[in-house]
C-alpha positions as CSV (number, residue, x, y, z in Angstrom):
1,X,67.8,46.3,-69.3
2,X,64.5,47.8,-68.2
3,X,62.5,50.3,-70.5
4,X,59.8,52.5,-70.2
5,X,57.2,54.2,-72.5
6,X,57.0,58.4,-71.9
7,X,54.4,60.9,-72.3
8,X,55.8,64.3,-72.9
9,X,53.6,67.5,-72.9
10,X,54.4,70.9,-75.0
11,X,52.1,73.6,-73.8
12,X,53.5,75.6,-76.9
13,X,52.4,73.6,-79.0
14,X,49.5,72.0,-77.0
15,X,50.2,68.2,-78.5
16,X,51.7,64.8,-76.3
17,X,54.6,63.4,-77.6
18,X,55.1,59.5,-76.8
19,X,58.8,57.7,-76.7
20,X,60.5,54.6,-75.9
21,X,64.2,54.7,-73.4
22,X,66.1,53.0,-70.9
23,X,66.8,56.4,-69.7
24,X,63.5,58.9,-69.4
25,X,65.1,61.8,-67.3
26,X,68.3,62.3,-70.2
27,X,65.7,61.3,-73.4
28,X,63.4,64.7,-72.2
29,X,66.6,66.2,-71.6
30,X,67.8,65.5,-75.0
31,X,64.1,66.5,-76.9
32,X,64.8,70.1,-74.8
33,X,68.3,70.5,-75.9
34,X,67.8,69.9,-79.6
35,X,70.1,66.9,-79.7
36,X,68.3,66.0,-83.1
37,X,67.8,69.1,-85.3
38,X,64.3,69.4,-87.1
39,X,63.0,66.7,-84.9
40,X,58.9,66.8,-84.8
41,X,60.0,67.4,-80.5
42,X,62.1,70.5,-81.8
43,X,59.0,72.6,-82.4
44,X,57.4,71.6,-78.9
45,X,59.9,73.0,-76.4
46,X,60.0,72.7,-73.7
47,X,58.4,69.6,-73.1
48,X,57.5,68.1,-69.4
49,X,56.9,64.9,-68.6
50,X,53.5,63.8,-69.1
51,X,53.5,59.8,-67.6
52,X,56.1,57.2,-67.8
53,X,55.6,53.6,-67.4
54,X,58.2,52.1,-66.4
55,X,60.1,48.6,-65.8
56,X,59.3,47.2,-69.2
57,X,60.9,45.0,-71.1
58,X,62.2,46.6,-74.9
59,X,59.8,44.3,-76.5
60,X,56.9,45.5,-74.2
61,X,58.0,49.0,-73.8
62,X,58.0,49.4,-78.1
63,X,54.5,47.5,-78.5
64,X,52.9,50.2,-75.6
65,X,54.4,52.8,-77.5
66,X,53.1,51.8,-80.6
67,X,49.7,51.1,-79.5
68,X,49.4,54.5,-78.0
69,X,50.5,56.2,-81.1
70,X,48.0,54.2,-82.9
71,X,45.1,55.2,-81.0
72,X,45.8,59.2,-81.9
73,X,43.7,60.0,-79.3
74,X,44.8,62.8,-76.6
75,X,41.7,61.5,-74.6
76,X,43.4,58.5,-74.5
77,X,46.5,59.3,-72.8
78,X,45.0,61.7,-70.6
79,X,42.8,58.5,-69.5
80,X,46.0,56.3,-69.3
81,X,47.3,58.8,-66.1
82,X,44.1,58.2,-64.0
83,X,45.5,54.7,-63.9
């Protein structure tokens, strides 16, 4: 099964939000319909898709997504879509 890492955007709250899932469109889908209540993503909405990165392995697509978040760095992933 193929992952990918997403980057979603919340102009409410002005913050990225990075994720892990074999299924990108229904996962923002999901952070916009509140499918987990008092979720950090539940403050945020709506949230658009920033970047995905796609056809990943799990393994790949969870150490990305932990690297980014590890970085805490919005300049960061802003510099990770000019690629």
């Amino acid at each position: 099964m193929e992952f990918s890492v997403y980057i979603l955007f919340s102009n409410k709250l002005n913050k990225f939000y990075v994720g892990t899932s074999n299924d990108v469109n229904n996962r923002i889908l999901e952070h916009n319909n509140i499918k987990y209540p008092n979720a950090f993503t539940e403050k945020g909405i709506p949230w658009e898709l920033f970047l995905a990165i796609d056809n990943l392995s799990s393994e790949q697509a969870f150490a990305l997504e932990k690297h980014i978040k590890k970085m805490k760095s919005k300049n960061y992933i802003i510099n990770l879509k000019k690629f």
